[in-house]
N, C-alpha and C positions, 0 to 999 in steps of 0.2 A: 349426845344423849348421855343420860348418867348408866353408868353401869349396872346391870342389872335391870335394865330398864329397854321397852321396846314402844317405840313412838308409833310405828307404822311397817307393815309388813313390805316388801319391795315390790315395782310392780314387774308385772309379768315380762318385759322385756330385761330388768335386771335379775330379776328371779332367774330369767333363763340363760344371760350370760355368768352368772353366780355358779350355778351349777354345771356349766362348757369350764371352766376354770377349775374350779374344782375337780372334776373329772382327771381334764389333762394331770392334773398335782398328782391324783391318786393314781393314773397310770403312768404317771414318771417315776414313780417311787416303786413301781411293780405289783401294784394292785390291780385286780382286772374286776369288772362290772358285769353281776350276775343276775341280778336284778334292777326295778326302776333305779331304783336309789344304795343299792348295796354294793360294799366294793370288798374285794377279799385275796388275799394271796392263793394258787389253789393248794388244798388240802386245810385251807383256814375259814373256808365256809361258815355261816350261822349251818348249825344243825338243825337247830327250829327252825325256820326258815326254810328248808330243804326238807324237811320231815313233812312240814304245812302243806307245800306245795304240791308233794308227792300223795296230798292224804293219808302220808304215815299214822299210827297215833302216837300221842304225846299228851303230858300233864303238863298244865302251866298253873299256878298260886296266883292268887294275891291280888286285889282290886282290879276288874274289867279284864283280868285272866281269861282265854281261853283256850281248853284242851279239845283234844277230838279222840276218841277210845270207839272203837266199836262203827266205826264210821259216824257218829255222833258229834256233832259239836259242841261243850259244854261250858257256858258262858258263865263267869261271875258278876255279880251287879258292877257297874261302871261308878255309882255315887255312893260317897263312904259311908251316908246313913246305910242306905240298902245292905253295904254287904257288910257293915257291922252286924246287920238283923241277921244277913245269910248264916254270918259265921256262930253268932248265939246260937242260932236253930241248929247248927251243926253241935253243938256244941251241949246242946240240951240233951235230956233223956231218950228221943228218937233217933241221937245219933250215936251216941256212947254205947261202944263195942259192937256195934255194927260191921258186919261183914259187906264188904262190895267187891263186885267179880271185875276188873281189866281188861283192857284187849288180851288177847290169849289166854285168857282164864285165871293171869294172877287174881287171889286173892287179896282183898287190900282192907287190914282192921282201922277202925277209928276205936281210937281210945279218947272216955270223957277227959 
């Protein structure tokens, strides 16, 4: 196949030896697996990922972002017309210098 280029996905029987291989490499090398698919030295964990899972909250930006504050989950549109729109409207007169409250009460300004 040309590089950059994906003809067909693997099937389920190399899909799963793909990933026993893989594993074994990432626990050779002193990685240990924390998740489905995640692998990590300890003390080199995702945060997010460990925040997420805890229900921590957290901010996340930027296309199909999602945060959780307040026990809330707050999603940004997934398709880049949509969240151009989200980001205009924030970005409009209803959102400029607006105050918003945080988990724990930070306060958080948006400036136009």
């Amino acid at each position: 196949a040309e590089a950059g280029t994906l003809k067909a996905l693997p099937d389920e029987a190399l899909a799963a030896e793909m990933y026993r291989e893989a594993s074994a490499v990432l626990r050779a090398h002193g990685l240990q697996r924390y998740e489905v698919s995640s692998f990590g030295r300890e003390g080199h964990r995702s945060q997010h990922n460990s925040a997420y899972w805890r229900n921590e909250p957290f901010f996340a930006f930027g296309l199909g972002a999602t945060s959780h504050l307040d026990g809330v989950r707050l999603a940004r549109p997934r398709r880049m017309d949509a969240y151009e729109a989200f980001v205009r409207r924030l970005e409009g007169a209803e959102g400029a210098g607006r105050q918003h409250r945080a988990a724990g009460g930070q306060r958080l300004t948006t400036r136009g």
